[in-house]
C-alpha positions in Angstrom: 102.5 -70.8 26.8 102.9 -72.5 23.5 105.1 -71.4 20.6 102.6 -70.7 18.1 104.8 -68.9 15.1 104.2 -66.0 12.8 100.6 -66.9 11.5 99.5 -67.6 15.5 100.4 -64.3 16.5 99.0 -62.5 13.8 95.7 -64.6 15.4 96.0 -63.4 18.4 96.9 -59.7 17.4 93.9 -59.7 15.6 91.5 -61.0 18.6 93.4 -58.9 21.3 92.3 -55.5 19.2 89.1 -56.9 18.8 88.3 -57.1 22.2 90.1 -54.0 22.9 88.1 -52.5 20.5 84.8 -53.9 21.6 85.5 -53.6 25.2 86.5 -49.7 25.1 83.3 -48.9 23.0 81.3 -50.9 25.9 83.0 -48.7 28.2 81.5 -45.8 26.0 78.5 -46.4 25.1 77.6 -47.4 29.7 78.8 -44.0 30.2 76.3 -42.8 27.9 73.2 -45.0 28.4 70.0 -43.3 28.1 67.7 -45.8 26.1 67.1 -49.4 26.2 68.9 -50.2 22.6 71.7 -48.4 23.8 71.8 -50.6 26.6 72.1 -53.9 24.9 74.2 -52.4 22.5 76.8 -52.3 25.0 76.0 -55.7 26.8 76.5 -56.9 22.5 80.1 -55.2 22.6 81.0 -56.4 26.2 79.8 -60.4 25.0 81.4 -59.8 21.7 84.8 -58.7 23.7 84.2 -62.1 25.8 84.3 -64.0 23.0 87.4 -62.9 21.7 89.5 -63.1 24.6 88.2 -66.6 25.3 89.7 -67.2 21.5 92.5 -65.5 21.8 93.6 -67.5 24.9 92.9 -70.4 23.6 95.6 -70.3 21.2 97.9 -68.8 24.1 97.5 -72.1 26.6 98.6 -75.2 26.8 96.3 -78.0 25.2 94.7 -79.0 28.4 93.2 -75.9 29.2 92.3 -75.3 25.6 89.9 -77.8 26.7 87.8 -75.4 29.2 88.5 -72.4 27.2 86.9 -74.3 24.4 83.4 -74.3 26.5 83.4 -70.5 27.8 83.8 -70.0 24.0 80.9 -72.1 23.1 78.3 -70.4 25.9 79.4 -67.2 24.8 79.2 -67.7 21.2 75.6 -68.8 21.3 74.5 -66.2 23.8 75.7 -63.7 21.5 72.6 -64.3 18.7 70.0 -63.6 21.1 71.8 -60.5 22.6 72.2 -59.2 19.3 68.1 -59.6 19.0 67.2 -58.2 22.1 69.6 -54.9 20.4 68.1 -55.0 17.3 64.6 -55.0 18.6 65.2 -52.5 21.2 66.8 -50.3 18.9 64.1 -50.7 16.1 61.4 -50.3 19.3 59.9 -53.3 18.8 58.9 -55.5 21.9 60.8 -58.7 22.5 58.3 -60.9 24.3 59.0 -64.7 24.8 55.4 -65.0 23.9 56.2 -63.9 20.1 56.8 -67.6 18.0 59.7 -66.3 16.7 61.4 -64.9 20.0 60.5 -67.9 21.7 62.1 -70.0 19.3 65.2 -68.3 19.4 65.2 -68.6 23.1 64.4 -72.2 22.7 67.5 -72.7 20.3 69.9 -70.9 22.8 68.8 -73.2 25.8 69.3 -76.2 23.8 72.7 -75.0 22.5 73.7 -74.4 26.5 72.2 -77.2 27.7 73.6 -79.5 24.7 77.3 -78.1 24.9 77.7 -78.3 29.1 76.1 -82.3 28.8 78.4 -82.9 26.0 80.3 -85.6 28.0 77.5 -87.7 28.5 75.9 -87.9 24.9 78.5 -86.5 22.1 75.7 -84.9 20.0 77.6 -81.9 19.9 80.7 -82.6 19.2 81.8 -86.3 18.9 85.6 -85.8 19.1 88.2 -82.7 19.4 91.8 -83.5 17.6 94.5 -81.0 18.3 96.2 -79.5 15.2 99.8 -77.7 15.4 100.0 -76.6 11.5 99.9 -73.3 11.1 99.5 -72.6 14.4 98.2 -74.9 17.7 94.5 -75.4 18.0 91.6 -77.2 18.6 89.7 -78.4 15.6 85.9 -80.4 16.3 84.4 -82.9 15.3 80.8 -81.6 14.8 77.6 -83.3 16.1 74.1 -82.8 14.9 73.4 -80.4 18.1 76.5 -78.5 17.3 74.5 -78.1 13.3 71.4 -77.1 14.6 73.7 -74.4 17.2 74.8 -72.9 13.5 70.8 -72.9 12.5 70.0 -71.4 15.4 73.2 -68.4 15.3 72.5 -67.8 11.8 68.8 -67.8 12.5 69.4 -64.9 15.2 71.8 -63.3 13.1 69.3 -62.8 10.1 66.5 -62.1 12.2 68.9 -59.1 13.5 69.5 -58.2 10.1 66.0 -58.0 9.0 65.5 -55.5 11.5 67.8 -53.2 11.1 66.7 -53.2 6.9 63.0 -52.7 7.7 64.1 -49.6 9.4 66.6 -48.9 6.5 63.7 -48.6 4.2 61.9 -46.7 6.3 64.3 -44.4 7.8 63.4 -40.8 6.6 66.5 -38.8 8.2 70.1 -38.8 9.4 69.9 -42.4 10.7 69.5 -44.2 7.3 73.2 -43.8 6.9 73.8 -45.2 10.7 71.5 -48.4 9.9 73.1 -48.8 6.3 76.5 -49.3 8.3 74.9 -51.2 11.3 73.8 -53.3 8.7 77.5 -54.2 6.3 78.6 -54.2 9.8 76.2 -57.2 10.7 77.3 -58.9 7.4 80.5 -58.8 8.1 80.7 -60.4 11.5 78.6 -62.8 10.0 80.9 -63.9 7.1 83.5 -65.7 9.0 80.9 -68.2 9.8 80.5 -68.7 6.9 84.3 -69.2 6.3 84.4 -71.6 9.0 81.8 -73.7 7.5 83.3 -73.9 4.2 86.9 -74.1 5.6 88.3 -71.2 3.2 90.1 -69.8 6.2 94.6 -70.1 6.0 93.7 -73.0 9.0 91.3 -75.3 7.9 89.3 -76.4 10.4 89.9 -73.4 12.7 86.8 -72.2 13.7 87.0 -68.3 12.6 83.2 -67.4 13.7 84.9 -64.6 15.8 87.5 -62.8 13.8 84.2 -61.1 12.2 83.6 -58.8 15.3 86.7 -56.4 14.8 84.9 -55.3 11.8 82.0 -55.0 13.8 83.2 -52.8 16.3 84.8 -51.1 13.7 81.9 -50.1 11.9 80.3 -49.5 15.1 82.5 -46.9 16.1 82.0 -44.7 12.8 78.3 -45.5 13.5 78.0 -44.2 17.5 80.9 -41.5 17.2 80.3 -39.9 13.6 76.5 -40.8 12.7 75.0 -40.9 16.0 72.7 -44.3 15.2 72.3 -44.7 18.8 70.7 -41.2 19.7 66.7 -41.4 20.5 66.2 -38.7 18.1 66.0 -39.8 14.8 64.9 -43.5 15.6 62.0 -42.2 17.9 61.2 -39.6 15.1 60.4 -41.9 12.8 58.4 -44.4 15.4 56.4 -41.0 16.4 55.6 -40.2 12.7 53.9 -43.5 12.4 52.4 -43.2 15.4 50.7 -40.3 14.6 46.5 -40.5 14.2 46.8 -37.4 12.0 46.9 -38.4 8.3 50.8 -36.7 7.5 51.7 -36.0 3.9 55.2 -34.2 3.4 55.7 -33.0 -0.1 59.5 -31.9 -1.3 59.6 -28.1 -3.0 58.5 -29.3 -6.4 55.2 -30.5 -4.9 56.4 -34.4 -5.1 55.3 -36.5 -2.4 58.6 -37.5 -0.7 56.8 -39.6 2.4 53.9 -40.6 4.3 52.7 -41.9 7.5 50.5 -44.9 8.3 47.7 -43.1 8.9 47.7 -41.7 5.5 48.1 -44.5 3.7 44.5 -46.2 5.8 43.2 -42.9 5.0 44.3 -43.5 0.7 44.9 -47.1 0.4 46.5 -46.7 -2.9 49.3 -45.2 -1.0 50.4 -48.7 0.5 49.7 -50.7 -3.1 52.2 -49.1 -4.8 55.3 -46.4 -4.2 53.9 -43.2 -5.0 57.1 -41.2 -3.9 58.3 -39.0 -6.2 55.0 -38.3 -7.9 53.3 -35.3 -8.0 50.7 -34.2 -5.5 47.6 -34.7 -8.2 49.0 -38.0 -9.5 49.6 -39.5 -6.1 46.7 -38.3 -4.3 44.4 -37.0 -7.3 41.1 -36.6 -4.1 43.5 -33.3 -2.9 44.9 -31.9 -6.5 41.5 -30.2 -7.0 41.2 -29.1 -3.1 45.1 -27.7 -2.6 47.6 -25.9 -4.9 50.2 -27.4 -6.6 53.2 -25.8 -4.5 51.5 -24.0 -1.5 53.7 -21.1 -0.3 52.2 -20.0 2.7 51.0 -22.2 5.8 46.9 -22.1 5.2 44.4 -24.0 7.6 41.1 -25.1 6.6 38.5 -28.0 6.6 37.5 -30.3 4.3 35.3 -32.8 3.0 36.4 -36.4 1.6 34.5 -39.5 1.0 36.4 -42.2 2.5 34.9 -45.7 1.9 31.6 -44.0 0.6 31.2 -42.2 4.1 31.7 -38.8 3.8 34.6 -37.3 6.7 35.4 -34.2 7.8 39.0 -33.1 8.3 40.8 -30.2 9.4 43.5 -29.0 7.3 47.2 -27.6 8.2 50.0 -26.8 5.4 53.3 -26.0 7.3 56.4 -24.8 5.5 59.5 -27.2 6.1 62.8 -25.3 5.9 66.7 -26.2 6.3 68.2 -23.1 7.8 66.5 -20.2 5.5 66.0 -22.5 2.7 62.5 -24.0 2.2 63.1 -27.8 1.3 59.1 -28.5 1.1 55.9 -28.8 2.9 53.8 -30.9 5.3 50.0 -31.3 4.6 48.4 -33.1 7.8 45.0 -33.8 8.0 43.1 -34.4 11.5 40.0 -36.4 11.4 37.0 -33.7 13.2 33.9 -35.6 11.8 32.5 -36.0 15.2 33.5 -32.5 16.1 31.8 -31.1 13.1 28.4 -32.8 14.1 28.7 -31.9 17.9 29.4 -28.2 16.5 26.5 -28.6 14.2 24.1 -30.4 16.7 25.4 -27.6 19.6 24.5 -25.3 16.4 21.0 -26.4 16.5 20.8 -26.8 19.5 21.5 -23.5 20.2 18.7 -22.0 17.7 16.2 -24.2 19.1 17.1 -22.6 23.1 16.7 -19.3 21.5 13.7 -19.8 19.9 12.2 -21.5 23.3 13.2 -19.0 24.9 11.5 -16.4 22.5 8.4 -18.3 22.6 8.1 -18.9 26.3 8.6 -14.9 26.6 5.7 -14.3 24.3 3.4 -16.5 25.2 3.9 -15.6 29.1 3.8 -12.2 27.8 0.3 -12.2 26.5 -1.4 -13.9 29.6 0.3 -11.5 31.7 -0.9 -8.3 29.6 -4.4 -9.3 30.0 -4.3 -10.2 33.4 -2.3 -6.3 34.2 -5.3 -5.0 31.8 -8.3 -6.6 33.2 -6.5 -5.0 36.5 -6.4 -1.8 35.4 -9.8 -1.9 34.3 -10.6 -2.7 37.4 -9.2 0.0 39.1 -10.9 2.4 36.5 -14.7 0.5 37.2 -14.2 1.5 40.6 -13.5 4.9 39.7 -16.4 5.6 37.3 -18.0 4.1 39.8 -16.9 6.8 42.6 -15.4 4.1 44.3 -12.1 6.0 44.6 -10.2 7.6 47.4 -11.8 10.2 49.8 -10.6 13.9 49.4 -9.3 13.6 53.1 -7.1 10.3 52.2 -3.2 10.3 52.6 -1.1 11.7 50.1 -0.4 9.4 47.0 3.1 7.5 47.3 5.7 8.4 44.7 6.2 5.1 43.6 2.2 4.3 43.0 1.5 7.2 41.0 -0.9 8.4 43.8 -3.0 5.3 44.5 -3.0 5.5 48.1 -2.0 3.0 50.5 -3.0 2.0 53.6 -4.6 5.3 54.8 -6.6 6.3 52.3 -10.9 5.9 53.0 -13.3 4.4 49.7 -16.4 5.3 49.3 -18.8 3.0 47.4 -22.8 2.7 46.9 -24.1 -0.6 47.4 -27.1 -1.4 45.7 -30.0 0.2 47.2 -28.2 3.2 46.1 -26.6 4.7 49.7 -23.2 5.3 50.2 -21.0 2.8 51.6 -17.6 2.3 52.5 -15.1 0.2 50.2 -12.1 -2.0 52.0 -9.3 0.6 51.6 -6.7 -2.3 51.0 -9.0 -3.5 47.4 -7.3 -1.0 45.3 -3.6 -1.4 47.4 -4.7 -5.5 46.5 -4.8 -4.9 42.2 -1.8 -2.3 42.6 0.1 -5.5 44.3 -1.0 -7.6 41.2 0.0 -5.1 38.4 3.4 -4.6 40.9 4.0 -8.6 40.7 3.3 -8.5 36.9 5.2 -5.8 36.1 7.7 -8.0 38.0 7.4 -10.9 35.6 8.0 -9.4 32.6 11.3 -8.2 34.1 12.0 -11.6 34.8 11.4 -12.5 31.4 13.5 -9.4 30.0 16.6 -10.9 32.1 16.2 -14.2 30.9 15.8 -12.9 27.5 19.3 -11.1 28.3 20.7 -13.9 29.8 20.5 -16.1 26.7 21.1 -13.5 24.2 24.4 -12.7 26.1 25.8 -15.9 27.0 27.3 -16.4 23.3 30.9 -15.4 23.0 32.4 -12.7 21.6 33.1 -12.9 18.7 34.5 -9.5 17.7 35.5 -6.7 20.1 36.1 -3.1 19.2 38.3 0.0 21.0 35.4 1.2 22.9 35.7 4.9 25.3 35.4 4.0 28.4 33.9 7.6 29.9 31.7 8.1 26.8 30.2 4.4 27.5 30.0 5.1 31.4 28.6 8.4 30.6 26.0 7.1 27.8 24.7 4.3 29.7 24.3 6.5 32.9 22.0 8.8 30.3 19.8 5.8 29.7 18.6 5.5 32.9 16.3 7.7 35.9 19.5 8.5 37.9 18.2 11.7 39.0 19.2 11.4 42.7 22.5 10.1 42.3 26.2 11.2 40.4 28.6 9.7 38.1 32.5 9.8 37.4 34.7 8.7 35.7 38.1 8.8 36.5 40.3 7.8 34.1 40.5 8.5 30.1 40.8 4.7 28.6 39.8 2.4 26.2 38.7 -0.8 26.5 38.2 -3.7 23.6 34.5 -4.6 24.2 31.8 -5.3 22.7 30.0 -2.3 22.7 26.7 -3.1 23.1 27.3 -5.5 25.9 29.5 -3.4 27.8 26.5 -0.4 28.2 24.4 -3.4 29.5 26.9 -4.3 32.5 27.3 -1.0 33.3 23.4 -0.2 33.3 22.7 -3.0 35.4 25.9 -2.0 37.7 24.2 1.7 37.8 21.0 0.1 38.8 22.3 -1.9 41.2 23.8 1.2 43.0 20.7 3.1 42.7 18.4 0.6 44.2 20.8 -0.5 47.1 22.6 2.8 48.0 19.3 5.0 48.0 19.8 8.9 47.0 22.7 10.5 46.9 24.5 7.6 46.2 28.3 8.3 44.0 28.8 6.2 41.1 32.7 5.7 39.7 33.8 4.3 36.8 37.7 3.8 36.6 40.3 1.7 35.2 43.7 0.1 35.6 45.9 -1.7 33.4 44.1 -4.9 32.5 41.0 -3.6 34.4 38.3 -1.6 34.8 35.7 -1.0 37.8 32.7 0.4 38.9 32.2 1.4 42.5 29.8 3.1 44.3 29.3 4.8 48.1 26.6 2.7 49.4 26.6 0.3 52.3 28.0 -2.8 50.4 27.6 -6.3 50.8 27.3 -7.9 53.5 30.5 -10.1 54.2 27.9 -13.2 54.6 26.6 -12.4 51.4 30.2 -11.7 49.0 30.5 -15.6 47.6 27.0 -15.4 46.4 26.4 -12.3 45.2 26.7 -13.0 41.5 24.3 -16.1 41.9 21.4 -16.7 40.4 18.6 -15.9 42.6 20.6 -13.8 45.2 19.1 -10.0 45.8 18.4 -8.1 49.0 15.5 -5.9 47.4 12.2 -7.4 47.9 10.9 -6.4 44.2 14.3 -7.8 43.0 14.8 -10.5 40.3 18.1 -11.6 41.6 19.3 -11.8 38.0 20.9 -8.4 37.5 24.4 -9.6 39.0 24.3 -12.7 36.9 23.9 -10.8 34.1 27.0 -8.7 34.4 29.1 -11.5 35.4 27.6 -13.7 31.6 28.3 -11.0 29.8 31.8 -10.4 31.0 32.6 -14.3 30.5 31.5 -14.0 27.0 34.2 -11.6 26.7 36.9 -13.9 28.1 36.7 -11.3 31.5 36.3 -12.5 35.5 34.5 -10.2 37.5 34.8 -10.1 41.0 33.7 -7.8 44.5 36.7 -5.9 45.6 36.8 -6.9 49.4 38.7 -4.1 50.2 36.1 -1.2 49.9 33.6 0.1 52.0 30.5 0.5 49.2 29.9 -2.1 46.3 33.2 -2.0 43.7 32.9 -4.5 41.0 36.7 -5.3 39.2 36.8 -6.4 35.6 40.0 -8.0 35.0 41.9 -9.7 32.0 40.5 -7.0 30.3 42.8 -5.5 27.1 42.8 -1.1 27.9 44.6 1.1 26.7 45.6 4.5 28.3 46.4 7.8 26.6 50.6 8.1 26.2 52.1 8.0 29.5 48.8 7.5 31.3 48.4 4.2 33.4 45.0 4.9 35.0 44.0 6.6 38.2 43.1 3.3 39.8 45.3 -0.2 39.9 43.1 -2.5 40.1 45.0 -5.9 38.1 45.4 -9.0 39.7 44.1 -9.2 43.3 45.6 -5.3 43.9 42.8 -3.8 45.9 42.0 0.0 45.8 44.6 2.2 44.8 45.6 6.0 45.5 43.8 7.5 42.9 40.0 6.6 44.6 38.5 9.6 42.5 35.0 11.1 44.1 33.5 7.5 45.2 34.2 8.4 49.2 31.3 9.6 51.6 30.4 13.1 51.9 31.5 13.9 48.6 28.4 15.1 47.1 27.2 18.9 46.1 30.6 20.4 45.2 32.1 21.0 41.9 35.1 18.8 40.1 38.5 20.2 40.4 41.8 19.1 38.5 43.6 21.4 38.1 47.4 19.6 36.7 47.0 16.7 39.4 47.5 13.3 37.9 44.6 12.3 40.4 41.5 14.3 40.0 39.4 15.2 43.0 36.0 14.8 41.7 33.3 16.9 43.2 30.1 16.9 42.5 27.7 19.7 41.7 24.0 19.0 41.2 23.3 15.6 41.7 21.9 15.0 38.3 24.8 15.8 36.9 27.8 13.9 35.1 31.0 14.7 36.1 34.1 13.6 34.6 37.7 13.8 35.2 
């Protein structure tokens, strides 16, 4: 230990806080580590505390090992630079890549400042001589080399680079971390002066090398930064990296209607933005394209499109004015406009598109209706010919089917007269042949009338209205021949529907029913919360058949179209339904769900059917063996339905 006198000590008591200093924050800020900046941050402080223990012994020991000490001082001081890059960029979010000119440089100028200072011995380029001083205090003072020069270059080079850094994200910083970077900033300054003091020996030792007494401000300044501003949280660094980063064109105006900042994107979208500084203006002297096309100081948070011409195309944008507030005072507005050109022409084209289907699909139905009328007529005359003719069924033929409107089939004997005038004997199975035609075009055009539905239907809905559920069930049971079968319906509700569309599902529902159950079949229409159903007492669906019941095509009925299910299930789609076949029942029951009903006050429904829930208590009349009595309820919550003539609606 040498005696090294007032001014000595004072040296050292100044390096030994230092690297307390630093070293306790690089305690800190590992503790803490969440992003890459932080990282190097602390690997900056734990270097930084390095350095000046290395100093601050070197004043402490005798002059021999002042020697070594003097070369773990040099390899730390000019690893320091590039750590204090590798910060800056990482903090800033920029990528350090060796592959960059000026990041390879820099690590070109470190390696030549290692390799320079361990060869020392053999060339003396980097320092040619070291003379020990004792006034004021004992030290080491060099005689400087040209390597040992181009080391300074290359530290004040790093330094600077730093520097410039940490401003361009001054200038740029839009919230609570413009004050951290102003401070990271004096404090880069200041641990850079003492270089400078070094250089130009102003220090109280000349020829000391005082490079390192500039880090206890550093650290300093630091610690106000990382424990009072918070320069090292993601937040307000990543904020302003994300703002940029936006696609969206982002405007922010202050409560006056001045433009207070930008984004990149707005300023490709207006040029004139990244000429000259438009902050501070007002919204139609900045931007004069938007005065005419937003209000001066918009209130409220409207959306829109618009039109610009930007570089003489004309683009389509979408249009969003938000609000921004501090606490419950409103500080100003954003204005961000998204780029939809391409979705504006898909939505026209899809537009078009759409008109064009719908009038294919009206002209493929007219023109195949026309063939087909003529071709049912010329059959029908047909039919008549023969009987003007008294080509037409014997007196003693079977009695007409029902469904044939007393043609005869099958059993019925036709008389004819050929042409020598006696009576002959017509092929019974001729007229059952042009009742098969008019049969298959009747079928046809009821193909064409589903298809017709299909494509009207398939459009969204736009609009829904509170629609009663048992005056719909009960309406569109009146428009159809359900003579031989009965309706109820179980539960006062009221769906949002469209109206129109809902009588369609349950018509072809009803149909359904009636076709597949036969007579007598029971028809219920109930609801749930978030549901409705319709259910009937006929045999079902076969298991085989449940996953592709409601495709196109699929029907068990040989005069079916296999379009009637599709129907229901398109037209519940277009109202943002699912439809699906409730496994659990016996018959057929169809379950609307994500459906918006509403029950009278304290009324949930006779029927849970939301979610996958299968049947519930309340199964109403749709049970075997219910027909041909009347409807009872007297003060039950669940109704027992029964039917009286079977033409007859009965509701609950």
């Amino acid at each position: 230990m040498v005696s090294l006198g007032t001014p000595g000590i004072a040296h050292v008591v100044v390096l030994a806080l230092s690297a307390l200093l630093c070293l306790g924050l690089a305690a800190w800020v590992r503790s803490t580590t969440a992003t890459s900046g932080q990282r190097w941050f602390g690997v900056l402080l734990a270097a930084d505390a390095v350095w000046a223990t290395t100093a601050a012994l070197s004043l402490l020991v005798a002059p021999p090992a002042k020697t070594e000490l003097l070369v773990v001082r040099g390899l730390v001081q000019a690893t320091i630079p590039l750590v204090w890059v590798r910060f800056t960029a990482a903090h800033t979010r920029r990528e350090f890549s060796l592959s960059k000119p000026v990041h390879g440089l820099l690590a070109a100028g470190w390696a030549t400042s290692v390799l320079a200072l361990l060869t020392n011995g053999y060339h003396g380029l980097y320092w040619s001589s070291v003379t020990l001083r004792t006034g004021p205090f004992p030290f080491l003072e060099l005689t400087p080399g040209p390597l040992l020069f181009g080391t300074y270059l290359y530290i004040f080079g790093a330094t600077g680079l730093g520097i410039h850094y940490l401003a361009e994200l001054f200038t740029r910083s839009r919230h609570r971390s413009r004050a951290a970077v102003y401070v990271l900033l004096v404090g880069a300054l200041v641990a850079s002066a003492p270089a400078v003091v070094t250089v130009l020996e102003l220090g109280p030792a000349a020829g000391y090398d005082y490079s390192v007494y500039g880090i206890g401000g550093f650290a300093a300044l630091t610690a106000l930064v990382v424990f009072r501003l918070g320069a090292l949280n993601v937040e307000p660094v990543a904020r302003d990296v994300l703002f940029d980063a936006f696609d969206d064109a982002v405007l922010v105006f202050d409560d006056r209607g001045r433009l207070a900042d930008h984004n990149v994107a707005a300023a490709t979208l207006w040029p004139t933005l990244g000429e000259r500084d438009h902050i501070g203006e007002p919204l139609g002297t900045a931007l004069p394209e938007l005065a005419g096309l937003l209000p001066a100081r918009p209130r409220s948070s409207p959306t829109g499109e618009l039109t610009l011409t930007v570089e003489g195309e004309r683009r389509h944008f979408s249009l969003r004015v938000t609000p921004v507030s501090s606490g419950e005072e409103r500080v100003g507005h954003t204005l961000v406009l998204r780029d939809v050109t391409e979705l504006v022409a898909y939505r026209r084209e899809l537009e078009q598109k759409n008109r064009q289907l719908d009038e294919f699909t009206s002209t493929v139905a007219h023109d195949l209706r026309n063939p087909l009328n003529v071709a049912d007529g010329y059959a029908r005359l047909a039919v008549e010919s023969l009987a003007e003719l008294g080509l037409g069924p014997t007196t003693d033929s079977a009695a007409a089917d029902d469904e044939r409107e007393g043609t005869g089939e099958g059993s019925s004997s036709v008389e004819s007269v050929d042409a020598t005038g006696s009576a002959g004997s017509v092929d019974p199975e001729v007229l059952d042949h042009l009742e098969r035609v008019g049969d298959a075009h009747d079928r046809m055009l009821q193909i064409i009338d589903d298809l017709q539905t299909l494509a009207r239907t398939g459009e969204s809905v736009e609009a829904t209205e509170p629609v009663d559920l048992r005056r719909a069930a009960t309406d569109a049971w009146a428009n159809l021949d359900t003579s031989r079968a009965t309706l109820y319906v179980a539960d006062d509700a009221t769906v949002h529907a469209d109206r129109g569309r809902l009588l369609s599902i349950l018509e072809n529902l009803y149909r359904n029913s009636v076709r597949h159950a036969g007579d007598g079949v029971v028809v219920e229409v109930g609801a749930g919360p978030g549901s409705f159903f319709v259910r009937d007492d006929g045999p079902g669906v076969p298991a085989a058949d449940r996953e592709t019941v409601f495709e196109y095509g699929y029907t068990t009925h040989a005069d079916g179209t296999g379009l009637g299910l599709p129907i229901v299930r398109t037209m519940a789609e277009s109202h943002g339904w699912s439809v699906r076949l409730d496994d659990d029942e016996d018959g057929a029951c169809f379950v609307f769900d994500e459906v918006t009903v509403e029950f009278p006050d304290g009324d949930e429904g006779g029927d849970d059917r939301g979610g996958d829930g299968g049947p519930g208590a309340g199964r109403g009349a749709a049970g075997r063996g219910s027909a041909g009595h009347e409807t009872t309820d007297e003060g039950a919550d669940d109704a027992v339905y029964r039917p009286v003539d079977v033409s007859t609606v009965r509701t609950g």
